[in-house]
Each structure stands twice: as structure tokens, then as C-alpha cells.
C-alpha positions in Angstrom: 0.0 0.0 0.0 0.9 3.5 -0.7 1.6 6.0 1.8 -1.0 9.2 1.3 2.3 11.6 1.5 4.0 9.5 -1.2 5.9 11.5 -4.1 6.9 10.5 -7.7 10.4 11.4 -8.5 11.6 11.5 -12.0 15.0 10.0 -12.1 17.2 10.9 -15.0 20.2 8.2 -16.3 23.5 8.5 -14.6 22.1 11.6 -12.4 22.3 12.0 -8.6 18.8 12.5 -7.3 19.0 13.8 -3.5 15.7 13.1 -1.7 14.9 15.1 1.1 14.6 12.6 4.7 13.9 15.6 7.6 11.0 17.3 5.8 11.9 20.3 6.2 12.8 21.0 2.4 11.0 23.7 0.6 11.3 21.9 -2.8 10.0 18.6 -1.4 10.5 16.0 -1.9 14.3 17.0 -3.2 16.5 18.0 -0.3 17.7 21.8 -0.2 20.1 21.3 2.4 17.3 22.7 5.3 18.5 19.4 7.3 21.7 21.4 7.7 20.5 24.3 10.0 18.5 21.4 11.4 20.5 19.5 12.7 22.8 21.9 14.4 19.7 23.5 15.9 18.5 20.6 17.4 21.7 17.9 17.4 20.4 15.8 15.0 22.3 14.2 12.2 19.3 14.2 9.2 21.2 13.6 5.6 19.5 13.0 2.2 19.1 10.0 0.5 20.8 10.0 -3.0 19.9 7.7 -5.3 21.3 7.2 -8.7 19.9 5.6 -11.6 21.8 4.1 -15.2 18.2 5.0 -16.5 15.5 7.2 -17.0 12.6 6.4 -14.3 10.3 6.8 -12.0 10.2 6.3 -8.3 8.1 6.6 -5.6 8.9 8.0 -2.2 7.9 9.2 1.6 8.7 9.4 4.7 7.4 9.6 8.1 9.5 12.3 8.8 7.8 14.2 6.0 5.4 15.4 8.4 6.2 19.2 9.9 6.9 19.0 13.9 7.1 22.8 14.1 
């Protein structure tokens, strides 16, 4: 089963695709580096998941953490 907050991502061939794991990205569900200010704030250690394709695809992501705690 799906999650409801699930996300397709288009992967491109031989690209690094950095998926966002804290939620806190504005460009959801691609990771902006907002884990960074994160982390220090609150001394956690959030990093994005990077994924990497040798094709052209489509995934499908989420995350529990994808849910705003402030």
C-alpha cells in the first residue's frame, strides 16, 4: 500500500537525485540542504538520500518524517 504523502520522482540516467529525509525542504520531496540548519539546531544528524539511476525512471517516495513538527 501506498503511503498518502508518497511523491513521484523522475530519475534521469546517470544523475544523482537527492531526496529530502527531515522534511523540512521547501522543494519537497528534493533535499535543499534545510536538514543542515537542522541539525545543528536541534543535534540531529538528518542527511539526504541519494539515489542514482543508469536510466530514465520513475520512483516513488515518503517518509514519516515528511510530516512538519514545528
Amino acid at each position: 500500500m501506498i503511503p498518502e504523502n508518497a511523491l513521484t520522482v523522475k530519475i534521469k540516467s546517470n544523475t544523482k537525485c537527492s531526496i529530502c529525509t527531515c522534511g523540512r525542504s521547501k522543494s519537497m520531496p528534493y533535499c535543499d540542504n534545510e536538514h543542515r540548519a537542522y541539525n545543528k539546531k536541534k543535534s540531529t544528524n538528518y542527511k539526504s538520500l541519494k539515489i542514482w539511476s543508469s536510466k530514465n525512471c520513475d520512483i516513488t517516495v515518503s517518509s514519516n518524517m515528511w510530516i512538519k513538527d514545528e
